[in-house]
TORDONU-899384 format. One record per residue (C-alpha): x, y, z. Coordinates in pm, whole numbers, plus 50000, padded with zeros to 5 digits. Layout:
REM residues N
+-------+-------+-------+
:    xx :    yy :    zz :
+-------+-------+-------+
:     X :     Y :     Z :
...
+-------+-------+-------+
//
This chain:
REM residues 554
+-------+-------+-------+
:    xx :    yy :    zz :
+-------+-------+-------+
: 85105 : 39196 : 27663 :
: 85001 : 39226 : 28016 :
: 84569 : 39272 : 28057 :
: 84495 : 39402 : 28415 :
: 84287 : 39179 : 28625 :
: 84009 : 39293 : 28884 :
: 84264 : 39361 : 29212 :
: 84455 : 39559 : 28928 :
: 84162 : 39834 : 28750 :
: 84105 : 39859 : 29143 :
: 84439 : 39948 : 29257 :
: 84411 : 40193 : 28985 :
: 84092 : 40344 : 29014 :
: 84163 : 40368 : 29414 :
: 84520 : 40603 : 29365 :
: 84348 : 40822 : 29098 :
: 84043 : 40895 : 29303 :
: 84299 : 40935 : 29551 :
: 84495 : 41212 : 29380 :
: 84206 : 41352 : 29287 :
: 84146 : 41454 : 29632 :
: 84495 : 41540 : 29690 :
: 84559 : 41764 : 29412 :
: 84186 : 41961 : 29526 :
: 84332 : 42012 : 29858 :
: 84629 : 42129 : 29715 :
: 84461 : 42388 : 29526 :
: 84233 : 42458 : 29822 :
: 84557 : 42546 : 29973 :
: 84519 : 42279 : 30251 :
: 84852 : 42127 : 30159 :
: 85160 : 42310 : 30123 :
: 85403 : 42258 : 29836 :
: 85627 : 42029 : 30010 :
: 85377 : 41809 : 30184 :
: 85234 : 41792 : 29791 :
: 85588 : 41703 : 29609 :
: 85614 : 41405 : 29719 :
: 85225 : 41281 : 29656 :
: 85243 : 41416 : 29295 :
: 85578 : 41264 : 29201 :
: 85491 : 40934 : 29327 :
: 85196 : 40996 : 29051 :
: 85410 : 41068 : 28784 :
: 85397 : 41470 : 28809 :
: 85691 : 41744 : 28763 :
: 85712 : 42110 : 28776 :
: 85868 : 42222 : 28461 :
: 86011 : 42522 : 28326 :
: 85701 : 42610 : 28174 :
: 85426 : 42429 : 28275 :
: 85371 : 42103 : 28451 :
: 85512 : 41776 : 28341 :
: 85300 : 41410 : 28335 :
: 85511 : 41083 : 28280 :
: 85312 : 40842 : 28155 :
: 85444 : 40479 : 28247 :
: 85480 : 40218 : 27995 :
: 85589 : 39947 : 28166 :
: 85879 : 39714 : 27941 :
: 85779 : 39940 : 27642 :
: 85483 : 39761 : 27547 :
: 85110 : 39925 : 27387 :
: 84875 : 39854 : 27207 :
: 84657 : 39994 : 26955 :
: 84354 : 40132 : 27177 :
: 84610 : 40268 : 27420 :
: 84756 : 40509 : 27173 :
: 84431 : 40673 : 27057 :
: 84371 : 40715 : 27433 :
: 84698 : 40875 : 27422 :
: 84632 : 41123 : 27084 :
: 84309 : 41183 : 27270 :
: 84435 : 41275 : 27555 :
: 84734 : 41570 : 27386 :
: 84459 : 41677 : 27197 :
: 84194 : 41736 : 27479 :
: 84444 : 41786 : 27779 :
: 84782 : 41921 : 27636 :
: 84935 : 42087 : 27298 :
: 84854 : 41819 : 27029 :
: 85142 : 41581 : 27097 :
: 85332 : 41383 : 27336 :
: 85729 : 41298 : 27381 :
: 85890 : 40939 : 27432 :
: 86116 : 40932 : 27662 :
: 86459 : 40724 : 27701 :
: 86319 : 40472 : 27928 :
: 86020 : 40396 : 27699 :
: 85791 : 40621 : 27898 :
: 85579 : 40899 : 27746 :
: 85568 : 41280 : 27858 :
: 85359 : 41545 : 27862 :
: 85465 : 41874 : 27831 :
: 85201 : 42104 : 27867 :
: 84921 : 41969 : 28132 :
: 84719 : 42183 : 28371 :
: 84757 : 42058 : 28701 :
: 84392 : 42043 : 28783 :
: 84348 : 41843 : 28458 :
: 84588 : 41603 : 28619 :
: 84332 : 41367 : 28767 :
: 84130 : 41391 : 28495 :
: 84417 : 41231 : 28257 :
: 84506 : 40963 : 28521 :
: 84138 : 40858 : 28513 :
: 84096 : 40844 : 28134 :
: 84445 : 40659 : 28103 :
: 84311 : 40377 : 28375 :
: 84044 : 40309 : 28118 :
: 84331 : 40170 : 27908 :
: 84502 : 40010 : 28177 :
: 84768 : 40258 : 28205 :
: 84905 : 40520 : 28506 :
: 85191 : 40769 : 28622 :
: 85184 : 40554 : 28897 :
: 85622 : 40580 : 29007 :
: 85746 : 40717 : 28707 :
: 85911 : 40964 : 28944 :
: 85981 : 41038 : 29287 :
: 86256 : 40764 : 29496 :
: 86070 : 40462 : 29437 :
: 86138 : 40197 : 29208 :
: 86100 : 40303 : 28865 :
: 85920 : 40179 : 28554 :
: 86088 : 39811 : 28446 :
: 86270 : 39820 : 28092 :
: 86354 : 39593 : 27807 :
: 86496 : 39511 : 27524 :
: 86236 : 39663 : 27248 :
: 86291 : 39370 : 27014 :
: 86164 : 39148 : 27334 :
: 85991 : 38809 : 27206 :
: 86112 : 38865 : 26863 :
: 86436 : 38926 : 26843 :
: 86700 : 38685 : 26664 :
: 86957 : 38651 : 26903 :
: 86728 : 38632 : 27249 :
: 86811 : 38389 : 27517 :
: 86517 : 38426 : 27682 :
: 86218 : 38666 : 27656 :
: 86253 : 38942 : 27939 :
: 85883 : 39049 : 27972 :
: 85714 : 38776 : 28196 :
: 86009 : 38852 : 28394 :
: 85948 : 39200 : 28380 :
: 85613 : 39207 : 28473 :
: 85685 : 38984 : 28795 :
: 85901 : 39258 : 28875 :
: 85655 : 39529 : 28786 :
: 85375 : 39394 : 29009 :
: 85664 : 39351 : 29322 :
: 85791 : 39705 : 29309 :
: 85443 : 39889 : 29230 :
: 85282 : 40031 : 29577 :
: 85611 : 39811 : 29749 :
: 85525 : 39990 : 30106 :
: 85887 : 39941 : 30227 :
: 86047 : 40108 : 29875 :
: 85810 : 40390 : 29841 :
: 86063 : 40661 : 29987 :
: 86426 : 40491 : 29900 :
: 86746 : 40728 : 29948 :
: 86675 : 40822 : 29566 :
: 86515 : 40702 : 29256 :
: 86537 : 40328 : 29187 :
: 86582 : 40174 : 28783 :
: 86595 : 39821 : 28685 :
: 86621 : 39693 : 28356 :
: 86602 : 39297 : 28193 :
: 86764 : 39212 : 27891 :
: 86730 : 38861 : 27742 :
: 86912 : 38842 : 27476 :
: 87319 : 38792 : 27365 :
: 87338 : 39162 : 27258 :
: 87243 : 39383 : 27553 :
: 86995 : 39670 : 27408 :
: 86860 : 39747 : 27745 :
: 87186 : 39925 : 27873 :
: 87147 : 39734 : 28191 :
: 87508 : 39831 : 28267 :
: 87384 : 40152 : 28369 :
: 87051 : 40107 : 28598 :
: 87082 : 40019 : 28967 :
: 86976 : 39675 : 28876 :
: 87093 : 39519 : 28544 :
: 86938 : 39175 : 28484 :
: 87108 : 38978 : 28197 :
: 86813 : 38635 : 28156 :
: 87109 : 38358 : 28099 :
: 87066 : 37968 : 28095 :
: 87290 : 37695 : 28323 :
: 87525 : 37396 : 28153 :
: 87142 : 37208 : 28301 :
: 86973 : 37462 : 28058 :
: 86791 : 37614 : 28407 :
: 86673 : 37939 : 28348 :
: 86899 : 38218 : 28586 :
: 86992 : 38583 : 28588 :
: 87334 : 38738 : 28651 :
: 87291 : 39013 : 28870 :
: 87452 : 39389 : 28802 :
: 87431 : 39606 : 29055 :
: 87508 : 39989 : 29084 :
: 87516 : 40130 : 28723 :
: 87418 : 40472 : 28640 :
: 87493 : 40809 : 28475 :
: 87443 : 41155 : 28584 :
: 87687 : 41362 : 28781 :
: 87911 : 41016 : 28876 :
: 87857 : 40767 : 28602 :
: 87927 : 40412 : 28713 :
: 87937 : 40076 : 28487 :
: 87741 : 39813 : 28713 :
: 87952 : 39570 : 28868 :
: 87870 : 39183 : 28879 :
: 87714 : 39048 : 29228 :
: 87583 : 38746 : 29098 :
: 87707 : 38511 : 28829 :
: 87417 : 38286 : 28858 :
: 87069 : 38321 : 29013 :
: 86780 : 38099 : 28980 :
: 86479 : 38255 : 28849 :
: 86299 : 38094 : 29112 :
: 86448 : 38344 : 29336 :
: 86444 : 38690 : 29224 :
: 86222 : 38849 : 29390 :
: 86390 : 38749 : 29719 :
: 86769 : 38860 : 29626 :
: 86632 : 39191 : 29465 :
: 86400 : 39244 : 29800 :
: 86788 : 39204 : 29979 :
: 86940 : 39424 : 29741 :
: 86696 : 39713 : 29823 :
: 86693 : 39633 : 30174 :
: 87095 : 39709 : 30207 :
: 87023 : 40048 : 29993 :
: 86753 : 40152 : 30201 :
: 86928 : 40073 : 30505 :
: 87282 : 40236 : 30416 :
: 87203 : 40465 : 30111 :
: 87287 : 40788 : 30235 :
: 87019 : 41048 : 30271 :
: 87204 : 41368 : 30379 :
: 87325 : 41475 : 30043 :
: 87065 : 41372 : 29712 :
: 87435 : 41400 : 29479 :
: 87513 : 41070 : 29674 :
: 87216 : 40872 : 29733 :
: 87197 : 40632 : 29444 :
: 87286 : 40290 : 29526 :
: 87612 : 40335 : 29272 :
: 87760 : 40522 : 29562 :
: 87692 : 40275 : 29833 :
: 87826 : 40001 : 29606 :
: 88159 : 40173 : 29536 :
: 88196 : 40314 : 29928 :
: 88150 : 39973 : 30014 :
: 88347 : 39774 : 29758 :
: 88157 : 39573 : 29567 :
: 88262 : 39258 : 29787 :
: 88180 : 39379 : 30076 :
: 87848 : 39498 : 29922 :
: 87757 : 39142 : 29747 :
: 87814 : 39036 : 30090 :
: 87580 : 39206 : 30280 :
: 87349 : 39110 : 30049 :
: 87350 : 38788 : 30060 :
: 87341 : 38816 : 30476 :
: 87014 : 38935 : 30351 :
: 86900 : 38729 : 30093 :
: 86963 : 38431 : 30357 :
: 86678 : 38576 : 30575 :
: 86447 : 38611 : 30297 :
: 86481 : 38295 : 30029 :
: 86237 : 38004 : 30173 :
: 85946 : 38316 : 30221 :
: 85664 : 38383 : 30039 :
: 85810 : 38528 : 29757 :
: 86015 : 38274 : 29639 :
: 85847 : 38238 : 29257 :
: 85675 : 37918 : 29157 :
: 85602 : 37781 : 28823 :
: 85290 : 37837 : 28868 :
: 85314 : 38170 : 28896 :
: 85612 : 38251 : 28643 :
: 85399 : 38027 : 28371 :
: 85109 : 38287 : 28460 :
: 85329 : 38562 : 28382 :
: 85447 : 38392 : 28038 :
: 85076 : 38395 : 27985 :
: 85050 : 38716 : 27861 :
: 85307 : 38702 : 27631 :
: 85271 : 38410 : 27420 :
: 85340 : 38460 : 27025 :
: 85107 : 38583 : 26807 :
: 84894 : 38394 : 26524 :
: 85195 : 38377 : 26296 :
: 85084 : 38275 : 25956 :
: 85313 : 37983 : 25798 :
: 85459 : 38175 : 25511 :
: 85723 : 38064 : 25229 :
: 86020 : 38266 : 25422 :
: 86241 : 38219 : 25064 :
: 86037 : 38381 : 24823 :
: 85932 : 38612 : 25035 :
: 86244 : 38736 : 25038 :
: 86319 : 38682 : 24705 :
: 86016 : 38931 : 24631 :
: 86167 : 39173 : 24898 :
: 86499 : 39183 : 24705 :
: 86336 : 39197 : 24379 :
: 86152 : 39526 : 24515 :
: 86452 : 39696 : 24679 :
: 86635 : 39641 : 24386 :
: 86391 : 39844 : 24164 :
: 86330 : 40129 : 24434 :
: 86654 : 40285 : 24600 :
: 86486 : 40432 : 24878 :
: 86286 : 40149 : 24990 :
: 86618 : 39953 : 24979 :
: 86751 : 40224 : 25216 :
: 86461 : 40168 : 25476 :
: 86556 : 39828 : 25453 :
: 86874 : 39849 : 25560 :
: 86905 : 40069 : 25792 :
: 86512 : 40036 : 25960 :
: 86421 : 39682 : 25933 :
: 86538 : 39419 : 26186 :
: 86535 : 39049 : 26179 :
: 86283 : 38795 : 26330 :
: 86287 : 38483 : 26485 :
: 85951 : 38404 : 26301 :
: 86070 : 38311 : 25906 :
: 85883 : 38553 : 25699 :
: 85846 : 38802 : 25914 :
: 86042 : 39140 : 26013 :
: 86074 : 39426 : 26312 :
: 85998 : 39781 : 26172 :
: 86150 : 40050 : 26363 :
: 85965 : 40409 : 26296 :
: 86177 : 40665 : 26312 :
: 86123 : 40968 : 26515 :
: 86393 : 41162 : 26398 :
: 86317 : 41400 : 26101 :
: 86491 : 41695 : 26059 :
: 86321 : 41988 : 26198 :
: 86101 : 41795 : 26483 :
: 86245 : 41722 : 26816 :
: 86369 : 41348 : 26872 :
: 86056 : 41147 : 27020 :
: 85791 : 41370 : 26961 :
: 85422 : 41262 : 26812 :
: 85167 : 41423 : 26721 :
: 84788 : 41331 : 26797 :
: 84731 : 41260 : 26441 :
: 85046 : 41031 : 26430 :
: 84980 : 40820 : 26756 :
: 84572 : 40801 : 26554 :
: 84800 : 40646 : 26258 :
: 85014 : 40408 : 26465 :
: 84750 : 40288 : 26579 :
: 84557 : 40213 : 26264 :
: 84922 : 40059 : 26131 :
: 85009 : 39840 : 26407 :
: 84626 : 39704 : 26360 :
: 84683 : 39644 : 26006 :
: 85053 : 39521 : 26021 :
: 85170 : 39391 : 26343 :
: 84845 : 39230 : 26580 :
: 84802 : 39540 : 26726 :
: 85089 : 39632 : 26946 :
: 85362 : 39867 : 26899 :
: 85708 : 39886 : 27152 :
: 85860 : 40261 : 27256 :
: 86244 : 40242 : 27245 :
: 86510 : 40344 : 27451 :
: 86658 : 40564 : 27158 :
: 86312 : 40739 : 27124 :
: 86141 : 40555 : 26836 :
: 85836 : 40296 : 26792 :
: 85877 : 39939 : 26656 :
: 85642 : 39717 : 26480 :
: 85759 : 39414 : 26564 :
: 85598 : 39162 : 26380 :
: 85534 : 39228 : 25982 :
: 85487 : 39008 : 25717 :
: 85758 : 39034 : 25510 :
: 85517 : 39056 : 25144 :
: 85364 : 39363 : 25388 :
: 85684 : 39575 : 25392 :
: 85634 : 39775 : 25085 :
: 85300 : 39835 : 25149 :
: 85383 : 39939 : 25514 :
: 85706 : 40188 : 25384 :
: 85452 : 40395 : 25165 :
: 85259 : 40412 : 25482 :
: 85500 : 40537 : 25697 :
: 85650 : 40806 : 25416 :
: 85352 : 40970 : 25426 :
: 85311 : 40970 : 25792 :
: 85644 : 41069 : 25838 :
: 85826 : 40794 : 26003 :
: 85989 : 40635 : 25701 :
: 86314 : 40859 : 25781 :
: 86577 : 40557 : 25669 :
: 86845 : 40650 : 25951 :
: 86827 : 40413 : 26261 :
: 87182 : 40398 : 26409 :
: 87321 : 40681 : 26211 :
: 87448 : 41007 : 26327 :
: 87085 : 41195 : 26318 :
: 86897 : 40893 : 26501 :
: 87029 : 41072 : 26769 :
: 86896 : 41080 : 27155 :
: 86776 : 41407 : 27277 :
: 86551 : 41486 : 27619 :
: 86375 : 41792 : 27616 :
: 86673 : 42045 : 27748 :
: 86608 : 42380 : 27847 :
: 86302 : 42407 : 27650 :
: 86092 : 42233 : 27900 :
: 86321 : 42151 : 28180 :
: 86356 : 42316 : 28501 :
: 86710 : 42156 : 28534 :
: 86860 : 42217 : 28218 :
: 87174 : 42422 : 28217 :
: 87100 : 42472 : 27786 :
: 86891 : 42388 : 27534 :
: 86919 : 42046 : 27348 :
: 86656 : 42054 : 27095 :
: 86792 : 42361 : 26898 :
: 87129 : 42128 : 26898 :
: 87036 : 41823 : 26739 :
: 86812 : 42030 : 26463 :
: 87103 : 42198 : 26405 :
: 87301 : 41833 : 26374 :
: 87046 : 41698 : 26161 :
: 87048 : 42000 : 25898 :
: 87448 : 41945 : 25892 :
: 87423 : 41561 : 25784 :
: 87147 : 41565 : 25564 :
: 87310 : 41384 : 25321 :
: 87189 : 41023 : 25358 :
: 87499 : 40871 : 25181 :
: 87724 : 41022 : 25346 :
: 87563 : 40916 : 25690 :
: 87538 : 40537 : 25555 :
: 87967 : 40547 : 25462 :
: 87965 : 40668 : 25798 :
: 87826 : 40320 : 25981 :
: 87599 : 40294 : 26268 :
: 87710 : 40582 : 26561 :
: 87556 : 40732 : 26830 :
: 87546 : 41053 : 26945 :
: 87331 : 41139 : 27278 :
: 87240 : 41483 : 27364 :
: 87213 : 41576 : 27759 :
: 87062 : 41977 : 27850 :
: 87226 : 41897 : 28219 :
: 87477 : 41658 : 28428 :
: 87109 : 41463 : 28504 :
: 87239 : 41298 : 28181 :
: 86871 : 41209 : 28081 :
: 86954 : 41240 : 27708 :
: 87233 : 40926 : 27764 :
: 87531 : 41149 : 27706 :
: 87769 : 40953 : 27880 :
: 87757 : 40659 : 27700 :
: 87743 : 40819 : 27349 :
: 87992 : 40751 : 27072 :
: 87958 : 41075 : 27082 :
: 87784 : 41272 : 27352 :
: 87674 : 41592 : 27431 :
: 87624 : 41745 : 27760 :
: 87463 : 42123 : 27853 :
: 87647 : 42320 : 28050 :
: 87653 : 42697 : 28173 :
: 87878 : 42975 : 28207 :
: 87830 : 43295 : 28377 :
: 87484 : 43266 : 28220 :
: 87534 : 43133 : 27880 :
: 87484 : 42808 : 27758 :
: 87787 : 42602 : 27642 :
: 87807 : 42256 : 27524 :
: 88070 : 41981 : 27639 :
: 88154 : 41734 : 27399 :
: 88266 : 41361 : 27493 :
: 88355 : 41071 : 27345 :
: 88386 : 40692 : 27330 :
: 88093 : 40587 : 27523 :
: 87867 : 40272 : 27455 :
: 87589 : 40167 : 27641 :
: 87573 : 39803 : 27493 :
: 87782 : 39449 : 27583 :
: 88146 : 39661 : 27571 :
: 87967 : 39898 : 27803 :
: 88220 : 40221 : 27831 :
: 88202 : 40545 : 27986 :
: 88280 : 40860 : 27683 :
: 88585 : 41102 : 27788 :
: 88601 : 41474 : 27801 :
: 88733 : 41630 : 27455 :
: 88803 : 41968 : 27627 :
: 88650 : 42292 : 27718 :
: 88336 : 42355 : 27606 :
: 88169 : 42537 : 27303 :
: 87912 : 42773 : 27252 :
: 87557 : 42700 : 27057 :
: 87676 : 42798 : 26756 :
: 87992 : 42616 : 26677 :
: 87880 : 42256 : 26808 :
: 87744 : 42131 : 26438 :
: 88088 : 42264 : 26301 :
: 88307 : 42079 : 26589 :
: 88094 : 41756 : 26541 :
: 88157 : 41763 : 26145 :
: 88535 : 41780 : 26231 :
: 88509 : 41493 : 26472 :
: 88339 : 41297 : 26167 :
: 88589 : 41407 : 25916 :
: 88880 : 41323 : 26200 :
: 88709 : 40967 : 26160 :
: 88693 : 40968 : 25839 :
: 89051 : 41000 : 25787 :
: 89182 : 40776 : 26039 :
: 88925 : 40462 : 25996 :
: 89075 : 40118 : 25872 :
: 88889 : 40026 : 25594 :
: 88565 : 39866 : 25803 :
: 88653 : 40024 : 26111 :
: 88352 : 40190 : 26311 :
: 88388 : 40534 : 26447 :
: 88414 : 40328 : 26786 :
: 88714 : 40110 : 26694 :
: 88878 : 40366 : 26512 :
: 88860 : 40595 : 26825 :
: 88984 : 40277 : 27050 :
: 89255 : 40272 : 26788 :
: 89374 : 40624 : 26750 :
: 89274 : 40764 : 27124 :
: 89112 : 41035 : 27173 :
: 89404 : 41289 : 27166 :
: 89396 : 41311 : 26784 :
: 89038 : 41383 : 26768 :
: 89150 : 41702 : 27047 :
: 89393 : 41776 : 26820 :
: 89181 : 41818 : 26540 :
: 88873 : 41979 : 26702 :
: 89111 : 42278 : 26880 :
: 89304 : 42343 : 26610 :
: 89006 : 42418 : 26390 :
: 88820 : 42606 : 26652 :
: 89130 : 42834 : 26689 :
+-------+-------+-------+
//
């Protein structure tokens, strides 16, 4: 992963002893609340519900072992005794005082990390795929790519106050797991009949209150010039976003006022002006990127009977052979696996840690996996390098800790953001919801007959909690004062990217596990023998799932 060099602890040190002094004269009174907002969002702090919020960046999803007991330090010293992962690999915390606020930004630069535009309209932290550098079916590993980008966009003096918030995400591998369909910038990595190295170019994705698939701009761009063509993207947004009305001031708006023609076009008007400057990327520099993210000391290991052993061992234990299944990934590295922890147990909200837990990541990703862990963006941790003789070991590990829950892509590895709980936005509460899910399908055989499904959970149109692009999806909503949930379906946030559809009116706290069982049982019914819930809904449409659901309500 990335290590900061001198200009970068300086950068950092500079903007927290900045802060610092902003947030005394705030409380000094010698700034008012509006001339604050927009110095502590650009720092990675919200007003909540309850108590102030601090989004912790971590850029592409990558830390490492010291970071996280920085981080259980830090909820144990400065907040409640845990912390929550986020959907776009960030962390939150939920319960900081605000004139503890610099004092967390400091101890966090001592492990290289910040809040530095993890909100505010700026350009947002850079995402990945979380199997990055590992994964079977890559192209191309994302990271040094997303680091180039990282180190553009951070302190980017013409992009610090864009028409609204700015997200870009890289994926470099054949099956997208980066949903960059639905950021303002989707990079796919891709390779030329030459085998050059290239992006195609998405622009204009996103969900809340209008959700938008990204369109193409670019079939081809040399990596050479990215930089340059994503400097004229952002110049055309920040010149003809519109800033009268926040509900349509995401670049997905521009885009489709435009047409995406006529938008690709201006663009490139753009990009003309800017491709033989500065910025166009050498090899020097994108080999100095790759740098940092070379593979680790793989040991040469006898891949077949490893495996052989692994398969003797799930054999004999039935729920080992579970975890295996549905929590261990492949690896491009013979004899070694990705271990996904899962931060889904019943009765604990979806992406929440603990101090003690982040203590025992750490000591696990020492032992298992060269010290680095990666944040997803369906709110778990992998381990993404483990010997494959390590895996039983690791398993009895992670059952005690509590992240051994065998249900990755099943119904309860649901996403969830923190809903009216926290949130000052929320229209209802989400956690309450997917508790309530879990404790419906705890029966781990049924959930494995079911297949791999997701199901998203959103407190508020903001749609931070993916609910658009679901299987099934779950969105907050009031009336007259009363919280009411409005179920959708169909979505996918992958290659096939789609956009779920409405069931009908909404339904109140209490009868949302019951309407979700009879969407299950609907698929149940209708599935072709191998059929996921998705293709069986393609199938069947979403009328007989209506059908189903009101008729039972009634």
């Amino acid at each position: 992963m990335y290590v900061y060099d001198e200009h970068d602890h300086k950068i950092i040190q500079e903007r927290v002893a900045q802060f610092s002094r902003q947030t005394e004269r705030y409380l000094a009174g010698k700034l008012k609340d509006e001339e604050f907002l927009p110095l502590r969002l650009q720092n990675g702090l919200y007003v909540q519900r309850l108590a102030p919020m601090l989004r912790i960046a971590v850029p592409y999803g990558m830390l490492n072992a010291r970071q996280l007991r920085k981080l259980a330090h830090i909820t144990r010293v400065y907040d409640k005794g845990y912390c929550h992962f986020t959907t776009r690999q960030n962390i939150q915390l939920n319960w900081p005082a605000l004139e503890q606020v610099p004092n967390i930004l400091a101890e966090l630069a001592e492990v290289e990390m910040h809040a530095i535009q993890t909100s505010g309209n700026c350009i947002r932290n850079v995402t990945t795929d979380q199997f990055a550098g590992v994964a079977v079916d890559e192209i191309i590993d994302p990271r040094p790519y997303c680091e180039i980008i990282r180190q553009w966009s951070t302190f980017h003096p013409e992009f610090a106050f864009l028409p609204r918030k700015f997200k870009i995400a890289v994926s470099g591998s054949v099956e997208d797991r980066a949903a960059i369909h639905f950021h303002d910038i989707g990079l796919q990595l891709v390779q030329s009949e030459k085998g050059e190295v290239g992006f195609k170019v998405l622009v204009g994705g996103g969900l809340g209150r209008t959700p938008v698939i990204a369109s193409t701009v670019r079939e081809y761009l040399p990596e050479q010039d990215i930089l340059t063509y994503l400097e004229a993207i952002l110049r055309v947004y920040n010149l003809h976003g519109r800033r009268d009305n926040k509900y349509k001031a995401r670049i997905k708006i521009l885009v489709k006022s435009m047409g995406v023609e006529a938008f690709s076009n201006a663009v490139e008007r753009e990009w003309e002006k800017l491709r033989d400057t500065q910025m166009l990327l050498t090899d020097k520099e994108i080999n100095r990127a790759k740098s940092f993210f070379t593979s680790p000391e793989y040991e040469d290991i006898d891949a077949e009977s490893a495996d052989q052993q692994l398969q003797q061992q799930a054999a004999e234990d039935k729920a080992f052979s579970h975890w295996l299944d549905r929590n261990v990934s492949g690896h491009c590295q013979p004899g070694y696996r990705a271990v996904n922890l899962s931060l889904k147990p019943v009765g604990v909200p979806p992406g929440d840690v603990s101090d003690i837990q982040l203590e025992k990541i750490a000591d696990l990703c020492e032992r298992f996996s060269f010290g680095e862990v990666r944040s997803t963006h369906e709110q778990n941790i992998v381990l993404a390098d483990v010997k494959t003789d390590q895996l039983k070991e690791l398993w009895l590990e992670l059952r005690a800790a509590g992240f051994a829950t065998p249900n990755i892509g099943t119904l309860t590895d649901m996403i969830c953001c923190p809903g009216g709980d926290y949130c000052s936005l929320a229209n209802a509460k989400s956690i309450p919801i997917a508790e309530a899910i879990q404790r419906e399908f705890d029966n781990l055989d049924y959930l494995y007959d079911l297949g791999n499904l997701d199901l998203n959970i959103s407190g508020c149109m903001n749609a931070c909690g993916h609910h658009h692009v679901g299987h099934i999806g779950i969105l907050g909503v009031d009336k007259r004062g009363e919280e009411f949930y409005q179920i959708q379906l169909g979505g996918n946030q992958h290659n096939d990217a789609r956009l779920a559809k409405v069931l009908g009116p909404a339904f109140s706290r209490d009868e949302v596990a019951d309407v979700i069982r009879t969407i299950v049982e609907n698929y149940v019914d209708q599935r072709i023998e191998g059929e996921s819930f998705l293709e069986t809904y393609t199938r069947v449409g979403i009328d007989s799932f209506k059908e189903k659901v009101y008729a039972t309500a009634s």
